[in-house]
N, C-alpha and C positions, 0 to 999 in steps of 0.2 A: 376319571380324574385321579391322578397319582396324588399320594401322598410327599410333599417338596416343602414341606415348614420347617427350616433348621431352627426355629426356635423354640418348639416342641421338641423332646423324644419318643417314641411311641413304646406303651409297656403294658404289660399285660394283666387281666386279672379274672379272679376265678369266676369258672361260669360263664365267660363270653365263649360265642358261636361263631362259625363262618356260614352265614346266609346271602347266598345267591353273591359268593366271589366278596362280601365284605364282611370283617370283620365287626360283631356288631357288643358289646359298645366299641368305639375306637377310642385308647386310652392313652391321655397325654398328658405324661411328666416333664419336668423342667428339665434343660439339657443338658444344666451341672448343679450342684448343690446349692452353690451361690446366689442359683435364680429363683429360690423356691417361695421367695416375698411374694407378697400382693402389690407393693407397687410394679415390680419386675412383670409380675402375672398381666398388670393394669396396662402396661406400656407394651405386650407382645401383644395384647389382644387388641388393643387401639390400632397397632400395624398393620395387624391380620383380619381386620372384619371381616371380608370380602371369603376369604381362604376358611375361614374359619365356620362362617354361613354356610358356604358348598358342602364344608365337612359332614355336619348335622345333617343336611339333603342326603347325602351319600350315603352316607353311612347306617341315618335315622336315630344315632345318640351315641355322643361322643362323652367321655368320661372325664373332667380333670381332677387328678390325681398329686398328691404328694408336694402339693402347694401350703404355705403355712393360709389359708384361709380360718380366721378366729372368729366369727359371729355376720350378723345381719347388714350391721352398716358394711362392712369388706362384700359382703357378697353383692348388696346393692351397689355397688360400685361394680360390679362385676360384671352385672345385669347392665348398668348405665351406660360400657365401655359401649355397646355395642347401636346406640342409639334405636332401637325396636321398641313401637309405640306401644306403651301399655294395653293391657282388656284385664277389665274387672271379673272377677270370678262371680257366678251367678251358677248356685245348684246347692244341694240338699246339703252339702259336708260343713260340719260347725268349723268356723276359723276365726282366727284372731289377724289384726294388723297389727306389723311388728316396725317395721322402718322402710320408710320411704315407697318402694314396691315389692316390698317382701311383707309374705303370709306365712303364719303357720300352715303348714301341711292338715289334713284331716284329723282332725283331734278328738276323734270318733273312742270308744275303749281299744288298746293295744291288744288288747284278747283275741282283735274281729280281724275276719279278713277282706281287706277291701278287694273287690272282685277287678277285674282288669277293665277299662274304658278307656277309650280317647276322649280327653280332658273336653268340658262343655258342648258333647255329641249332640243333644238333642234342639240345640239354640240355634238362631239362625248364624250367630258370631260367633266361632270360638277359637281360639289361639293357635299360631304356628308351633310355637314353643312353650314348650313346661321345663322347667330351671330348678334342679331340687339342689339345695345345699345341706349336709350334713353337720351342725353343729354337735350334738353328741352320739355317737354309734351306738345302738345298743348292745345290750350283751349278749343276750339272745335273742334268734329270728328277726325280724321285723325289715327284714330284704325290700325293695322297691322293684320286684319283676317288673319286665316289659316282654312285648310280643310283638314282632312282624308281621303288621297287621295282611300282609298280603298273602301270608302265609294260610293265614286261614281261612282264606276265598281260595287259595289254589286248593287246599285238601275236602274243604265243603262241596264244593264243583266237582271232584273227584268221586265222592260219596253221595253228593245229594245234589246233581245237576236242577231236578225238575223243578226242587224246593226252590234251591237259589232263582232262579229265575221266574217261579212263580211270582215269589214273595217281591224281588226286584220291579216285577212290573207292577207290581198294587201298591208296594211299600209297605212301612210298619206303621202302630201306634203305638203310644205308648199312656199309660196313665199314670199321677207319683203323687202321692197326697204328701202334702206339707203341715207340718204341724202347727197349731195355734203360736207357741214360743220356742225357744231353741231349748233342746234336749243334748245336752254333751254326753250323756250314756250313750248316743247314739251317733253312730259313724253316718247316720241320713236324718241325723236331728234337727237340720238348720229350721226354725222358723222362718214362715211367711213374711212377714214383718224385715227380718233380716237377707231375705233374700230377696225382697223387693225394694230394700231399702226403703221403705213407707210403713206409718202405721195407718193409711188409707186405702179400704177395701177396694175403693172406685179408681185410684191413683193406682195400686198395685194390679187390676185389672187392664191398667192400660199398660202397664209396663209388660206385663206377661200376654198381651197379645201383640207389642213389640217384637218381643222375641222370639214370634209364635206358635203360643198358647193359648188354649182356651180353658177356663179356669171352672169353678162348680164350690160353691162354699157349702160348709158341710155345718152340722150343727154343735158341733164339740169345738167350734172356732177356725178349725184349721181349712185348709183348701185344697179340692182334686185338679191338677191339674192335665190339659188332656193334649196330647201332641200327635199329630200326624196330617198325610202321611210325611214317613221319614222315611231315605234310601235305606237301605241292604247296605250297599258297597259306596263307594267313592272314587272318581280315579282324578289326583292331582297333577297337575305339569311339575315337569320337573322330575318326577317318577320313575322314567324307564315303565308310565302307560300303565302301572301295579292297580290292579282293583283291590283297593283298602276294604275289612272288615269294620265297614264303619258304622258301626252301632252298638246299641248295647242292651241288646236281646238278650244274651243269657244273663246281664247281669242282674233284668228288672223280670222278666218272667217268672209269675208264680207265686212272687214275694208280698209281706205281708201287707206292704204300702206302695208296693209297682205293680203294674203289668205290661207285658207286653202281647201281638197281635201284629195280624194282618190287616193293612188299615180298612179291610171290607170288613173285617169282625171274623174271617177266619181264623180257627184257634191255629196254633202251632201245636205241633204233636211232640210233647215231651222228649221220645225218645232222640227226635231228631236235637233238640235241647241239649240233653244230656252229651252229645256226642261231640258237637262244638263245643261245649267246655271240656271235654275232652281234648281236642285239638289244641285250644288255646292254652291249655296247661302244655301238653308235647311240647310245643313251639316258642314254650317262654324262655327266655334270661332271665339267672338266676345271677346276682351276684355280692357281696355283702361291702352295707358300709364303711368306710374309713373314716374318723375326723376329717373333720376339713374336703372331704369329695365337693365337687359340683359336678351334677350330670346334666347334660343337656341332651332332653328327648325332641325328635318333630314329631308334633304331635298328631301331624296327618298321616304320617307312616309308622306309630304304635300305639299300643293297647298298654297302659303300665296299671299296676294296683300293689297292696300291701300287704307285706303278710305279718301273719300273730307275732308279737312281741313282746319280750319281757320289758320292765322298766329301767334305767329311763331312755327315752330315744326323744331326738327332738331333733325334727327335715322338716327347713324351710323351702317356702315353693314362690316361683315367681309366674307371671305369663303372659308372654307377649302375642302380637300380630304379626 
């Protein structure tokens, strides 16, 4: 699909890649000075739903840029032009509601770095689209990488055929202890409680095996969660048939409140570990924010996460179906 929106310009910025013939983010400024409002923004994207949905498909995360975008309620309208049914966020990152269907982003310490995932992997429900608005830039670091997720099934297969398709036919597990209350020292602090929305052990058991989980209450209050099996890969319609690295192995393997596994209990061999994070660093976009950005990633064709940051930075996140 060509690029044919004269109510866009397309522009550039630092850090985008051309993978596989697309430019990935694709970056769209207004066409002349004059259009660089939010209602202007509000009435080309009400036009364009249709063109502008393919876009994100195609592309996997298009960038708007150099829009006057000033806070939450504007972005929520932004989100709204496009009529895509909400999903509640459900996992470990402390967040706050701010307006309407805008969240803070991870409000984990700025220090940390958030490892790359597709947003709510391990649930049975999780969103097409993740919506990040940049209300303040920081001043240092604190970039929002993304990855082609396909890119890291093509170089895996490459390197480690026998794994990938062992691992594909058994699947993964995973296990993630949640804490008794939420901990904001911590970028994986959310409380039980707050991520089950209940303070009912029995309530919150049925909810996590909704989603399917099987849960283990531990004595310090908190609770083991235990998920499998989970695929390896993914492959979506609409795609061009791409086997997504859809999990998030390297990012729970090891760790002092995750693990991950073969769902028969075989271990995964470190090195092999180590070497995919490897790759999904090679393969990420890198690119820093602006006031006023909205990015819009699909969230079945990337891997995105955070990196260390000085103060202050404040990215709001949305997420749709």
């Amino acid at each position: 699909m060509e690029y044919n929106c004269k109510e866009f310009k397309v522009g550039k910025c630092e850090g985008e890649k051309l993978v596989d013939g697309e430019t990935l983010p694709l970056v769209l400024t207004p066409p002349e000075p004059s259009k660089n409002g939010i209602e202007s923004l509000l009435e080309t994207l009400k036009n364009n739903k249709e063109w502008f949905d393919d876009m994100v498909t195609k592309n996997s995360a298009v960038l708007l840029r150099g829009f006057d975008v000033k806070n939450a309620v504007e972005f929520n309208d932004i989100v709204e032009a496009f009529d895509w049914e909400d999903i509640r966020y459900v996992g470990p990152a402390p967040r706050t509601h701010i307006h309407g269907r805008i969240w803070t982003a991870n409000e984990g310490p700025l220090s940390e770095f958030i490892y790359y995932h597709h947003e709510m992997v391990l649930i049975k429900e999780f969103p097409k689209k993740v919506i990040l608005f940049c209300e303040i830039p920081p001043p240092e670091g604190g970039e929002t990488p993304f990855v082609p997720s396909f890119k890291v099934t093509e170089k895996m297969l490459e390197e480690f055929p026998e794994f990938v398709e062992e691992v594909e036919s058994k699947g993964l597990k995973y296990t993630f202890t949640a804490l008794s209350n939420d901990n904001t020292t911590s970028m994986r602090g959310r409380g039980w409680q707050d991520a089950f929305a209940t303070n009912d052990q029995q309530e919150a058991e049925k909810r996590a095996r909704a989603l399917g989980m099987d849960v283990e209450w531990l004595e310090n209050g908190g609770v083991k969660t235990i998920l499998g099996p989970r695929p390896l890969t993914r492959v979506f319609e609409g795609r061009k048939g791409r086997r997504m690295w859809f999990n998030t192995l390297v990012g729970m393997y090891g760790k002092e409140l995750s693990s991950a596994m073969m769902a028969d209990g075989t271990e995964i061999p470190a090195n092999i570990v180590k070497r995919c994070e490897e790759i999904i660093e090679e393969e990420s976009i890198q690119f820093k924010w602006q006031k006023g950005d909205v990015l819009f990633l699909d969230n079945y064709a990337t891997l995105h996460g955070r990196r260390p940051s000085s103060a202050p930075r404040r990215v709001l996140v949305a997420t749709c179906k």
